[in-house]
NUDOSE-309797 format. One record per residue (C-alpha): x, y, z. Coordinates in steps of 0.25 Angstrom, whole numbers, plus 2048, in hexadecimal, padded with zeros to 3 digits. Example, Ala and Ser with C-alpha at 12.3 -4.5 7.8 and 13.67 -1.06 7.14 Angstrom:
((831 7EE 81F))
((837 7FC 81D))
! end
This chain:
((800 800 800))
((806 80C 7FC))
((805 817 808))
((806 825 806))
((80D 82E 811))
((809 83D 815))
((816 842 818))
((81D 83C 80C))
((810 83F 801))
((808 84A 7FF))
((802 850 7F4))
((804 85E 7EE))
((807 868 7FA))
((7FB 86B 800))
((7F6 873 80E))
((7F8 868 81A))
((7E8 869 81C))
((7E5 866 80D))
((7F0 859 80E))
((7E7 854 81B))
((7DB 855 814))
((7DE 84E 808))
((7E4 842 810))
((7D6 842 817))
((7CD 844 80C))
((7D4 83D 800))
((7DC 834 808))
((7E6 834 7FC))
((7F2 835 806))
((7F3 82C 813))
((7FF 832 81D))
((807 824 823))
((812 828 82B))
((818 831 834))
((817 83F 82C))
((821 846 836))
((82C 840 82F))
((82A 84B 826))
((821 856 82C))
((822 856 83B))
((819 861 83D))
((80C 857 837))
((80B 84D 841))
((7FD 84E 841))
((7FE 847 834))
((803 83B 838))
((7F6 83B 841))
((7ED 83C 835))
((7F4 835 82D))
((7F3 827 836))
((7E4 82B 837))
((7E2 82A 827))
((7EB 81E 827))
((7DF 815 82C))
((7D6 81C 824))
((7DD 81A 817))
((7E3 80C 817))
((7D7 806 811))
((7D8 80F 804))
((7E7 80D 804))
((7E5 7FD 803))
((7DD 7FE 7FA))
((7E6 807 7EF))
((7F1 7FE 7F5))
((7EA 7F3 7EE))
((7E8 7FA 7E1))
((7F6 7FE 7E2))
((7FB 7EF 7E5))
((7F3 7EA 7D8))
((7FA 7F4 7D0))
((807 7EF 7D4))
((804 7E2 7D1))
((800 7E5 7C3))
((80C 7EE 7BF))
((816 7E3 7C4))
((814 7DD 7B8))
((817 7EB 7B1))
((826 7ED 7AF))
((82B 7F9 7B9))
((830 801 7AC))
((821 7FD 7A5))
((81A 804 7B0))
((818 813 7B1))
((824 81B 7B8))
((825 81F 7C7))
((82D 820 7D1))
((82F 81D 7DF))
((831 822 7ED))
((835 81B 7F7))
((831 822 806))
((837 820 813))
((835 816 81E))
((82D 81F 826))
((824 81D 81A))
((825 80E 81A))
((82D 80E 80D))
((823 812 806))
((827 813 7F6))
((81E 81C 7ED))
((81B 81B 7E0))
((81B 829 7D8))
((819 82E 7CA))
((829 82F 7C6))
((82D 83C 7CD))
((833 84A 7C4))
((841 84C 7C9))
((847 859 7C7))
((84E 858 7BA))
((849 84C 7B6))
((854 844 7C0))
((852 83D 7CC))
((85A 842 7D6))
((867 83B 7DE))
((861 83F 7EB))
((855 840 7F1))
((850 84D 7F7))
((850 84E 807))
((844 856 809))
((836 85D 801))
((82D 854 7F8))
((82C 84C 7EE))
((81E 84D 7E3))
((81B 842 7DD))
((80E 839 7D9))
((80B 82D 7DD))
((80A 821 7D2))
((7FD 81D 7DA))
((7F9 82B 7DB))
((7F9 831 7CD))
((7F5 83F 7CF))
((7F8 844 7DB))
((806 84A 7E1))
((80D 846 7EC))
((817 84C 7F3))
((823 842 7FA))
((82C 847 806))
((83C 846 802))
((83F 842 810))
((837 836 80F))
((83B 832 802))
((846 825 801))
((848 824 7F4))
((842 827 7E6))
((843 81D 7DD))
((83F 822 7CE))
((839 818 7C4))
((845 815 7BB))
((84B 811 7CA))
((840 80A 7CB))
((842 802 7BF))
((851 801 7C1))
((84E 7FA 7CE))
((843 7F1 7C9))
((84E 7EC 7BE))
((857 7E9 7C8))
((84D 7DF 7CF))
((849 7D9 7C2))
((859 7D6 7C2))
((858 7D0 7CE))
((84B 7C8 7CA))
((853 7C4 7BD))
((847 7C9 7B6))
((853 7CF 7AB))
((84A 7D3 7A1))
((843 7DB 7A9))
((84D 7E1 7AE))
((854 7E6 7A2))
((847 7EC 79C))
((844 7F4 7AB))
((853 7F7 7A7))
((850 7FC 797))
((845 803 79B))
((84F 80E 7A6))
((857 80C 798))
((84E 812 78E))
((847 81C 79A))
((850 820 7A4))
((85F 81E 79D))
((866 826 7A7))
((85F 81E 7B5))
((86B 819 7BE))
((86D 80C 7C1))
((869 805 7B4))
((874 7FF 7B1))
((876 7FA 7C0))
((86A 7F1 7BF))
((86D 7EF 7AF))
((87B 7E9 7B3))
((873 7E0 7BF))
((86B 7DC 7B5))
((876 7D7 7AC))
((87D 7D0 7B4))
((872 7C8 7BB))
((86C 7C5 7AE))
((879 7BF 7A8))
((87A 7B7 7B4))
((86C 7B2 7B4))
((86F 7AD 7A6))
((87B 7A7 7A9))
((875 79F 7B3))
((86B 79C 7A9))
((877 798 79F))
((873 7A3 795))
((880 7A7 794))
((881 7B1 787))
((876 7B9 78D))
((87C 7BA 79A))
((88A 7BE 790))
((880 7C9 78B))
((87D 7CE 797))
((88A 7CE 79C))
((890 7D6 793))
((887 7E1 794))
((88A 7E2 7A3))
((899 7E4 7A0))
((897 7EF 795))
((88E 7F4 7A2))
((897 7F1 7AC))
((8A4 7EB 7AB))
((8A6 7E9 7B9))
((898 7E4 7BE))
((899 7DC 7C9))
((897 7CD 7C4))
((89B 7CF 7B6))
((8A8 7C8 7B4))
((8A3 7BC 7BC))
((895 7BB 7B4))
((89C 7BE 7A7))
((8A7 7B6 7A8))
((89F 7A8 7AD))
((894 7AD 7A1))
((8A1 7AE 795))
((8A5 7A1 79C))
((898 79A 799))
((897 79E 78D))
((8A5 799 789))
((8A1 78B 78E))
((895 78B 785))
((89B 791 778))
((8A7 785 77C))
((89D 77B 77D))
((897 77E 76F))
((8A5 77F 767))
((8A3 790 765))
((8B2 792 76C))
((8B5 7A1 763))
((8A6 7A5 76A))
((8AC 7A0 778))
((8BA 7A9 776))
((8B2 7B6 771))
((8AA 7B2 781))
((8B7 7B0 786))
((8BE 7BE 780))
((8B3 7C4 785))
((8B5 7C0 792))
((8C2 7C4 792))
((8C0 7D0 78F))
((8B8 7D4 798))
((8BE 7CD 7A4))
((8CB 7C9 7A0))
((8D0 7C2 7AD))
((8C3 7BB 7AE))
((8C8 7AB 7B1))
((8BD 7A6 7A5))
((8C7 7AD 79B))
((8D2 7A3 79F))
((8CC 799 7A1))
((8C6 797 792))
((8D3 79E 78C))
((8DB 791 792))
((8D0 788 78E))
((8D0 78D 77F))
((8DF 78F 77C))
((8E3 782 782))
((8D7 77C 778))
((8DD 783 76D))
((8EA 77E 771))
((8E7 770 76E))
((8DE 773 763))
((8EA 77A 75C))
((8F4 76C 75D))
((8E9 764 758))
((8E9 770 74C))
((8F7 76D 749))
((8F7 75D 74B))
((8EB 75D 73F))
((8F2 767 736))
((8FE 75D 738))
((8F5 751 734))
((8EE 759 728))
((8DF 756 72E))
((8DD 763 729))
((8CE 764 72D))
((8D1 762 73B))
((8DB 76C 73A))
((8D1 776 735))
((8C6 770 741))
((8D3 772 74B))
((8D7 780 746))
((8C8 787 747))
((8C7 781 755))
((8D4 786 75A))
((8D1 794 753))
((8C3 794 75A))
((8C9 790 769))
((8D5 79A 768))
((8D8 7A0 75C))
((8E4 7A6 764))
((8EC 79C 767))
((8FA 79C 763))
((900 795 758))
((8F2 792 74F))
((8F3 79B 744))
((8FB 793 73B))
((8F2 784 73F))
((8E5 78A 73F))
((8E8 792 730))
((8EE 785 72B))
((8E3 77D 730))
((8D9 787 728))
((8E2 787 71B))
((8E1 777 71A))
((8D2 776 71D))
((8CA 783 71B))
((8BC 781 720))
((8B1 78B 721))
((8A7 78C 72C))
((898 791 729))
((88F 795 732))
((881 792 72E))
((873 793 737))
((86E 785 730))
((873 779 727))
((86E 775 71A))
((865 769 71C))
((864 768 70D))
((86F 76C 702))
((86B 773 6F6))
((873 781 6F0))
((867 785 6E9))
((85C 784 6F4))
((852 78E 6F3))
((84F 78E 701))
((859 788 709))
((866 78F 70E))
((86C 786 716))
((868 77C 708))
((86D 786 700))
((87D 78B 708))
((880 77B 70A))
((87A 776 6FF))
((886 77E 6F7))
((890 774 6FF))
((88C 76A 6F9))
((886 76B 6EC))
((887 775 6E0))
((87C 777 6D6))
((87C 775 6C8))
((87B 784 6C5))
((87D 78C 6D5))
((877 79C 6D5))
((883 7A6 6DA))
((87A 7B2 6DB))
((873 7BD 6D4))
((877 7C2 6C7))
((873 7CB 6BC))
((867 7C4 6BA))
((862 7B9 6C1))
((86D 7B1 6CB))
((87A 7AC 6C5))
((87E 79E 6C5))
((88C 794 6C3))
((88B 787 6C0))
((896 77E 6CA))
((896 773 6C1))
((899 77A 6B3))
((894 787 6AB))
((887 78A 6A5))
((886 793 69C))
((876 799 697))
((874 799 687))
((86C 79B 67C))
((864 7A9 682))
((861 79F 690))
((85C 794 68A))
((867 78A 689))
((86F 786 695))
((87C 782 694))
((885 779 6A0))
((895 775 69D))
((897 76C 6A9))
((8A6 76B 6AF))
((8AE 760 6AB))
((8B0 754 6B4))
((8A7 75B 6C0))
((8A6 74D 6CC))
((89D 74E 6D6))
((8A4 751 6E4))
((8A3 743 6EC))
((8A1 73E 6DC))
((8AD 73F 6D4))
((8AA 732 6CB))
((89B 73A 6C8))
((89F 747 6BF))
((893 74E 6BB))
((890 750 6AD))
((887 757 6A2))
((87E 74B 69F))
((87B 74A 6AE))
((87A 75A 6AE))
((870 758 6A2))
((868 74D 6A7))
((866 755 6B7))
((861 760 6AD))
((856 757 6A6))
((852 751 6B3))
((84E 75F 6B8))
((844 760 6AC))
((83D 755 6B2))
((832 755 6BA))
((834 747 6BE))
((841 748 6C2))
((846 74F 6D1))
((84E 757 6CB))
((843 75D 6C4))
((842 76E 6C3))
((837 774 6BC))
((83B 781 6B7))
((849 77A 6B1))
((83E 770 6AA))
((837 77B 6A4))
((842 780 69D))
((84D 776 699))
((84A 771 68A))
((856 768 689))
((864 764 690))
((86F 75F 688))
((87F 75C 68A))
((88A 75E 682))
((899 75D 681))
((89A 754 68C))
((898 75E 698))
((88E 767 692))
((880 769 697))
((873 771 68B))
((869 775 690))
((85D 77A 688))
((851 782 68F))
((842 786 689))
((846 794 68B))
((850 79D 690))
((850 79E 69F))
((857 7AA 6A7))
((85D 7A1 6B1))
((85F 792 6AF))
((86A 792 6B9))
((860 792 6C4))
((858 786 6BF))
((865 77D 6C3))
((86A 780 6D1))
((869 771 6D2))
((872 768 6DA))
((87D 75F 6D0))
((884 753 6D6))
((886 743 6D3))
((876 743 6D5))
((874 74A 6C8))
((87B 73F 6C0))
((876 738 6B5))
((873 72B 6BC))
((875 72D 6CA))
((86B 72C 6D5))
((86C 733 6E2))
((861 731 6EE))
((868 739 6F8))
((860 746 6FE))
((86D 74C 6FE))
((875 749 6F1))
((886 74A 6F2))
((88B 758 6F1))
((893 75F 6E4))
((896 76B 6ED))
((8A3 76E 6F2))
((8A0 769 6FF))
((89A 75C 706))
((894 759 715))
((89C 754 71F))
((891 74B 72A))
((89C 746 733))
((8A2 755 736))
((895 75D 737))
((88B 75D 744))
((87E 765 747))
((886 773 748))
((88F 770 73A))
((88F 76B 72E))
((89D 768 727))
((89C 769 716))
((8AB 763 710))
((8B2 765 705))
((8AF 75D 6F9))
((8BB 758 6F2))
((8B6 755 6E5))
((8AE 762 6E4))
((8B2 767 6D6))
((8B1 776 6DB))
((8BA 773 6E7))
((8C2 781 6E8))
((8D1 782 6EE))
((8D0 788 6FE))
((8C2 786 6FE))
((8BB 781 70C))
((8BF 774 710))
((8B4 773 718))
((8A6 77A 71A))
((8A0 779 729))
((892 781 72C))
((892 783 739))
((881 785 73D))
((87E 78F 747))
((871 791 74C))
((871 7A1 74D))
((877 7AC 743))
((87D 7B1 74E))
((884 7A6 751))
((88B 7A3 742))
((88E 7B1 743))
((896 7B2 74F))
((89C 7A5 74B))
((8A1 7AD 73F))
((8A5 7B8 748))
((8AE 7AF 750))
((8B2 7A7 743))
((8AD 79C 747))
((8A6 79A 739))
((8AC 7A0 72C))
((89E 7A5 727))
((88E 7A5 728))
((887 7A1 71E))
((879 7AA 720))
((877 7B6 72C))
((86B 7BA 732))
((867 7C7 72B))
((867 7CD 73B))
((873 7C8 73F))
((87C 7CF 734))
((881 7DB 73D))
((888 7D2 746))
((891 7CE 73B))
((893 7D8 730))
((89E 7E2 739))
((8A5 7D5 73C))
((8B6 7D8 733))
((8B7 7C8 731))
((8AC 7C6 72C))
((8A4 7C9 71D))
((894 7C9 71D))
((88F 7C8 70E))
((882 7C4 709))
((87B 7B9 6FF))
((87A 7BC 6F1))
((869 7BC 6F0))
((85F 7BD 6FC))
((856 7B2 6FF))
((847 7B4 6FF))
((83F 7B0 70C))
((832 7AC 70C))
((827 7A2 710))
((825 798 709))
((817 790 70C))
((812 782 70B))
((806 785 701))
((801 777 705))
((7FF 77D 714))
((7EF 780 716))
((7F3 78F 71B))
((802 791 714))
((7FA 78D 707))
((7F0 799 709))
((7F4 7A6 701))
((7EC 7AF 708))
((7F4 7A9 717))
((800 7AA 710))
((7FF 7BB 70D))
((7FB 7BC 71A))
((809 7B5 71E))
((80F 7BF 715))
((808 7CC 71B))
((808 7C8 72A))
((818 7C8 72A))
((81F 7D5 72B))
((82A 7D0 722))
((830 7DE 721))
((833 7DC 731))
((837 7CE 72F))
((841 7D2 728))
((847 7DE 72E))
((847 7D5 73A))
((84F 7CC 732))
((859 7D6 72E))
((85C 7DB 73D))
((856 7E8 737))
((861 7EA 72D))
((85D 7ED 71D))
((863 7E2 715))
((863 7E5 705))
((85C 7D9 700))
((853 7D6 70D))
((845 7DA 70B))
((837 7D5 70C))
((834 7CE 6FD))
((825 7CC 6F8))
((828 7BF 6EE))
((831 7B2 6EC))
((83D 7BC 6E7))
((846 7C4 6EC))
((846 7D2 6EB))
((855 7D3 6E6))
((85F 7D9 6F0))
((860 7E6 6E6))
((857 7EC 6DD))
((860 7E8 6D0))
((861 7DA 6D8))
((860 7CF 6CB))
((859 7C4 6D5))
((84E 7CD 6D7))
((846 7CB 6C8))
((83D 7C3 6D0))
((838 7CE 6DA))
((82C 7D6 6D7))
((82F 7E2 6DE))
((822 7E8 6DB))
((81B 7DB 6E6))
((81D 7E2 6F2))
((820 7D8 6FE))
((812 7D7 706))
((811 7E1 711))
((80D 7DD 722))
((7FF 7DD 723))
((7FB 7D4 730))
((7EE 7D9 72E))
((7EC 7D2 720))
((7F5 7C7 723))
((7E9 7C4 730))
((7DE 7C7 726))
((7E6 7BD 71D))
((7E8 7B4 726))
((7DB 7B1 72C))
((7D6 7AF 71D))
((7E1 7A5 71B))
((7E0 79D 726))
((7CE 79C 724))
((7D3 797 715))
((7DB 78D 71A))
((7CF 789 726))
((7C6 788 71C))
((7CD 780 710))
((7D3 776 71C))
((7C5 775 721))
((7BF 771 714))
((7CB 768 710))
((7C8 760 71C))
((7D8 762 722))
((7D9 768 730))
((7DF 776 731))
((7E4 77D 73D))
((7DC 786 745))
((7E5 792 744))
((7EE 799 73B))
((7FC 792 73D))
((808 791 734))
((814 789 734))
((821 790 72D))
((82E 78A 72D))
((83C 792 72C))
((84A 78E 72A))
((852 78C 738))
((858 79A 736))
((857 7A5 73F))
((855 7AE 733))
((84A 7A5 72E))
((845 7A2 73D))
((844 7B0 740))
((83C 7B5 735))
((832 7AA 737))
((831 7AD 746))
((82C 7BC 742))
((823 7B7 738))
((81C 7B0 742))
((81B 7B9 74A))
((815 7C2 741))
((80B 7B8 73D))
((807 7B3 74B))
((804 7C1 74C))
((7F9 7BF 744))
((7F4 7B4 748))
((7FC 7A8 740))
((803 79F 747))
((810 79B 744))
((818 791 744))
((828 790 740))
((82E 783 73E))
((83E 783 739))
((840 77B 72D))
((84A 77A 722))
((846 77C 716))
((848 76D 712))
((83D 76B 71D))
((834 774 718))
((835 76E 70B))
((833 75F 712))
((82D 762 71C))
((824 76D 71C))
((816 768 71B))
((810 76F 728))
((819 77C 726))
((812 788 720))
((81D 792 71B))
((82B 790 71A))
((835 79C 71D))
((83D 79A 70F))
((84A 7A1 70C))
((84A 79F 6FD))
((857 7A1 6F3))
((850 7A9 6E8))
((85C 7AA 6E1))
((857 7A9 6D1))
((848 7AB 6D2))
((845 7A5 6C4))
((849 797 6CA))
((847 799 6D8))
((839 79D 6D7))
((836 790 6D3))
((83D 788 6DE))
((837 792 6E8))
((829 790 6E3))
((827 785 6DB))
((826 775 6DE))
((830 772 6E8))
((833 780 6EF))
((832 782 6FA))
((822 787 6F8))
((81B 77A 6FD))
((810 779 6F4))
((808 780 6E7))
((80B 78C 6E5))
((800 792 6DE))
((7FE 78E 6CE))
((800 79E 6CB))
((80D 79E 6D0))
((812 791 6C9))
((80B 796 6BD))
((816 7A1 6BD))
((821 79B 6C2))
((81F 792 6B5))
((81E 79F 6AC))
((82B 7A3 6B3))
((831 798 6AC))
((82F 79D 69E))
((836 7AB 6A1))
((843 7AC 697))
((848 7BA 69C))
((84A 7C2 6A8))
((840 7CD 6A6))
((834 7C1 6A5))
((83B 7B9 6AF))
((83A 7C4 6B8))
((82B 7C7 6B7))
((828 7BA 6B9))
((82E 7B7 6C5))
((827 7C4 6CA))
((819 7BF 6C6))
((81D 7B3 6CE))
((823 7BC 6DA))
((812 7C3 6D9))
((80D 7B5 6D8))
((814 7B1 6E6))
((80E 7BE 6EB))
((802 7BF 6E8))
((801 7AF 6ED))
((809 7B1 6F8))
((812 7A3 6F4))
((81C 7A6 6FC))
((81E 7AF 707))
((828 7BB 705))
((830 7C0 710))
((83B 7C7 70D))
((849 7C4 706))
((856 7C4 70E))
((865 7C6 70B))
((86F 7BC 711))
((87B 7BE 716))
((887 7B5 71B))
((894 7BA 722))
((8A1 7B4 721))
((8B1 7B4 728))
((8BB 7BD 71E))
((8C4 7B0 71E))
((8BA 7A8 716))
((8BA 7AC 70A))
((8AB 7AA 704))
((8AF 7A9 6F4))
((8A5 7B5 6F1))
((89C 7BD 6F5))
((88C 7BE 6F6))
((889 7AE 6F4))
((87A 7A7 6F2))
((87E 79F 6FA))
((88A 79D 705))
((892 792 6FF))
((890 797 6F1))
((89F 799 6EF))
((8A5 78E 6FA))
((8B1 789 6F0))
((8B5 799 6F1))
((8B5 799 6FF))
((8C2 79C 705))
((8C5 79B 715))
((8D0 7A1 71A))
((8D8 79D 728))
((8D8 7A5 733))
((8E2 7AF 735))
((8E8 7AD 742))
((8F1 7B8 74A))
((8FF 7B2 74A))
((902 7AA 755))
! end
């Protein structure tokens, strides 16, 4: 109950007679205690005052229990949610009696150091609002202003371990009272009791975090050398136990340098150079035996436990000179291998190890994409329409050498893919080629109906023994022709080791020995990896994560050759992903414009942007991949609105042609979509959802390669695709037609013109069509088109990557060159 004393309260100044009226009428002030403490001369007071005293408890209990419900409904209010007051806390002739006022006007805005001795203080009472009071200095303990008051309550939470609490009572004197002593008092408490609560808790790198900030606070603190120092040492012990020993040394160094002396500094100095001792004579006794890979194993550990260690310049460089071996990072392996996927990077990176295509695309050129061919030349005749292939002399298959491929066996892989009754079977090549016919032993004619732009891209085929004449191969996975090969029995869960191939025609002087991709399960990782030099080069950056790596001297950041286009993909099959008017109200219920600048960590990227068809834009306005794109389709805008109208609709269609089909359907409006297991695609996918719950759909995100969506996609709706649109006259085709990644019919229209397309001898023809198919996929709403996306993959300076701005990241892998590392003389 809150009690209000006479000789410490009054209102405004008023004649003694007036004051003891209003007491006895209004009964707004009750006098409790002895007024002569401060006005002698009144002792008659005190003798009313213990009259009223009975008289007014009754009304007092009651506010006090109004008072008391109020408290308990603002404890579960934040004290810095609340509206400001200070506090006053009285004497003990008062009983201690703490006020709560309206914050008080200081003279010049500042609270004063000390507290006057004598006079009054005005103020208003929080549970008088209103009405002015006047308190008497004398009685006046302390004053405790409400950013104090919120200073004092974070400390409690501190004591409480309610941390997060704490720091916003702490943010909020940050933004509101920046110049409040003590803030970084309690801040510093806060620090170091929340590091030590995640220590205990074994959360080591937050309590690292935290720890640092307390010594950029205070170097000195008391507990921080102790707390840091068992906190590096933990995390030392955990990055040991995981093989990461150059993330353990960069703890280690920082340790040291902020407590030199400190007995953990020792002790793992010891522990590493004496490792790297015995690491090095085990170096020298393989060099001696020429087991050159160990060697090259040998040398990276030792660089990685003690790079400064005396005497390991000339066996480490030596060890790299013999068996050169580049380390990739990559965020997820290939659980298929094919150069020319569409929409597989993991498919397409790997598959480049191991096979090469008949005809491989290199990037954009003047019109169209350019193209070699690895196993000969061809050379285009006759205005486009005849097709001319010189085949190498004597050119075995890797792992084959009595097999050499030859033009009869290139002829008759030609002919099969102009049958429909052959597996090999592809459309659009069928509906051109007239006649295939050798020559001259090695020569390889082929005929077409009519000219066609880009014959090149009808032939990103794999070639190997199983294209012979004869030969019959049943296994999923065929053997290479690529320069390299798999290596089972040397890779685990967290690498997978590629070899050199021997009989690789190709095979280059000083390229890799050995390629390793090392998968990690965050950007960040790979890139600190490559930081440390752990790796030599990362084959695809998260588009947010490019500012912690583009300062770095040792290290070059360059980009692929052509953006891929993201999209949903549906399965047509699916009762609600089949539904046209469900999927435009996919389209207009995501903000795709914020996706995206999500995606980007707020950075403008040229050739990032939100796309409205199958094609992309072109990262430039004279860009020659862009003859696809229809500039004048502007992408769909955000329209949750329509997209709920649309949706309802949808979903009664479905309803209703379920119910009359007889198969069951489910009571709300619920999709499945998978994503690749990346965090790029992964993220994207958990804002779309969001968006979408938001009207009412549920989502559901399932990770899937995009061999299992392909296999096993039956009760999956949409799949986040990343498609290679590299040569859109041939791509559309594999994008949208019978065994794309669309599951199901698309609609007869669009087929209609994708057959037209087919016709189309020149550019300018080619072009319309193809932007009559990107109205087509509009209008219907085929695919849905999010935005298109620039990769980017950074490298060491001491490999050497053969070129710049590749389709793909082992696009010029015989080229690659890997320098040793240059060590200090020893």
């Amino acid at each position: 109950m809150i009690r209000q004393t006479r000789n410490v309260i009054d209102e405004r100044p008023k004649s003694r007679d007036a004051r003891r009226m209003q007491a006895r009428d209004e009964r707004r002030l009750v006098p409790l205690c002895g007024i002569s403490t401060v006005l002698p001369q009144w002792c008659a007071w005190v003798v009313f005052g213990c009259a009223l005293l009975g008289a007014l408890h009754g009304a007092l209990s009651a506010e006090a229990q109004q008072s008391d419900s109020q408290e308990a409904a603002e404890a579960n209010v934040p004290l810095y949610d609340r509206l400001p007051y200070d506090e006053i806390q009285l004497d003990a002739a008062n009983d201690d009696l703490v006020l709560k006022c309206e914050p008080i006007e200081w003279p010049d805005g500042r609270f004063p150091e000390t507290l006057p001795k004598q006079g009054f203080l005005e103020v208003e009472l929080v549970d008088k609002p209103g009405e002015k009071y006047r308190v008497a200095w004398p009685h006046v303990v302390e004053v405790r202003p409400f950013p104090q008051l919120i200073l004092n309550e974070a400390s409690r939470l501190v004591d409480e371990k309610k941390f997060e609490s704490a720091f916003d009572h702490l943010l909020f004197l940050i933004d509101n009272y920046p110049e409040w002593p003590g803030r970084d008092d309690v801040y510093a408490k806060l620090l170091l009791a929340e590091a030590r609560d995640f220590l205990d808790r074994g959360v080591y790198d937050r309590a690292l975090a935290d720890l640092e900030r307390l010594y950029e606070l205070d170097d000195r603190y008391a507990g921080l050398q102790e707390t840091y120092s068992l906190t590096i040492d933990k995390l030392i012990e955990d990055y040991v136990s995981r093989n990461e020993v150059p993330a353990a040394r960069e703890l280690l160094t920082r340790l040291e340098t902020h407590f030199a002396d400190d007995p953990v500094v020792a002790k793992w100095k010891k522990r590493w150079i004496d490792q790297a001792t015995r690491l090095l004579e085990r170096l020298r006794a393989a060099l001696d035996a020429g087991e050159d890979r160990e060697a090259a194993s040998l040398a990276r550990n030792v660089l990685q436990i003690w790079p400064a260690l005396p005497g390991i310049a000339e066996p480490v460089q030596e060890a790299f000179r013999r068996f050169p071996r580049v380390r990739v990072g990559v965020l997820g392996f290939a659980d298929a291998y094919d150069p020319a996927s569409l929409c597989d990077w993991n498919a397409r990176r790997t598959g480049r190890l191991l096979y090469r295509t008949l005809m491989e695309f290199t990037g954009p050129g003047q019109e169209g994409g350019t193209y070699v061919c690895p196993w000969g030349s061809l050379s285009v005749e006759n205005l486009g329409a005849r097709l001319s292939f010189t085949l190498e002399a004597e050119r075995p298959f890797p792992n084959s050498p009595d097999l050499v491929f030859s033009a009869a066996d290139l002829a008759s892989y030609m002919l099969e893919m102009t049958s429909p009754e052959s597996d090999r079977y592809a459309p659009q090549w069928a509906s051109i080629v007239e006649r295939v016919a050798t020559r001259e032993g090695r020569i390889v004619d082929v005929e077409l109906r009519h000219a066609f732009v880009r014959p090149e891209g009808l032939l990103r085929c794999r070639i190997g023994p199983w294209t012979m004449v004869g030969t019959n191969w049943d296994d999923e996975q065929p053997p290479g022709t690529g320069p390299y090969a798999p290596e089972p029995s040397l890779s685990n869960d967290s690498e997978r080791v590629f070899q050199q191939l021997d009989g690789y025609v190709a095979k280059e002087t000083g390229q890799p020995a050995e390629v390793v991709e090392q998968r990690f399960v965050r950007g960040r990782d790979a890139l600190r990896a490559l930081r440390r030099g752990e790796i030599d080069i990362v084959d695809r950056i998260n588009p947010w994560e490019l500012p912690m790596i583009r300062d770095e001297s040792d290290i070059v950041v360059d980009q692929y050759a052509v953006p891929l286009v993201h999209c949903l993909v549906p399965n047509l099959e699916r009762p609600l992903a089949g539904n046209r008017d469900l999927r435009r109200a996919i389209v207009y219920g995501i903000n795709r414009e914020r996706i995206l600048n999500n995606l980007l960590g707020g950075a403008e990227i040229e050739g990032c942007q939100v796309i409205s068809g199958p094609f992309a834009q072109g990262v430039s306005f004279d860009d020659p991949l862009d003859y696809a794109y229809d500039d004048t389709i502007e992408p769909r805008p955000y329209d949750p609105a329509l997209a709920l109208a649309l949706g309802e609709v949808a979903f009664s269609q479905a309803a209703a042609k379920a119910e009359k089909a007889g198969t069951p359907f489910p009571e709300a409006l619920k999709l499945v979509i998978g994503h690749p297991p990346t965090e790029s695609a992964a993220e994207a996918c958990s804002e779309i959802k969001e968006q979408l719950e938001l009207l009412g759909i549920e989502i559901e995100l399932v990770p899937l390669t995009y061999s299992q969506w392909k296999t096993q996609g039956d009760e999956v709706d949409f799949f986040y695709c990343e498609v290679a649109m590299w040569e859109p006259i041939v791509d559309v085709y594999r994008l949208l037609g019978r065994g794309g990644p669309v599951l199901g019919e698309v609609s007869p229209y669009l087929l209609q013109a994708m057959d037209e397309l087919a016709e189309a001898v020149d550019w300018r023809e080619i072009a319309r069509r193809l932007r009559k198919i990107h109205r087509l996929v509009h209008d219907d709403v085929t695919i849905i088109p999010l935005w298109q996306m620039r990769d980017f993959y950074a490298y060491r300076k001491r490999l050497n990557p053969g070129g710049r701005q590749p389709v793909v990241l082992y696009q010029n892998v015989e080229k690659w060159r890997i320098q040793p590392p240059i060590l200090g003389a020893q």
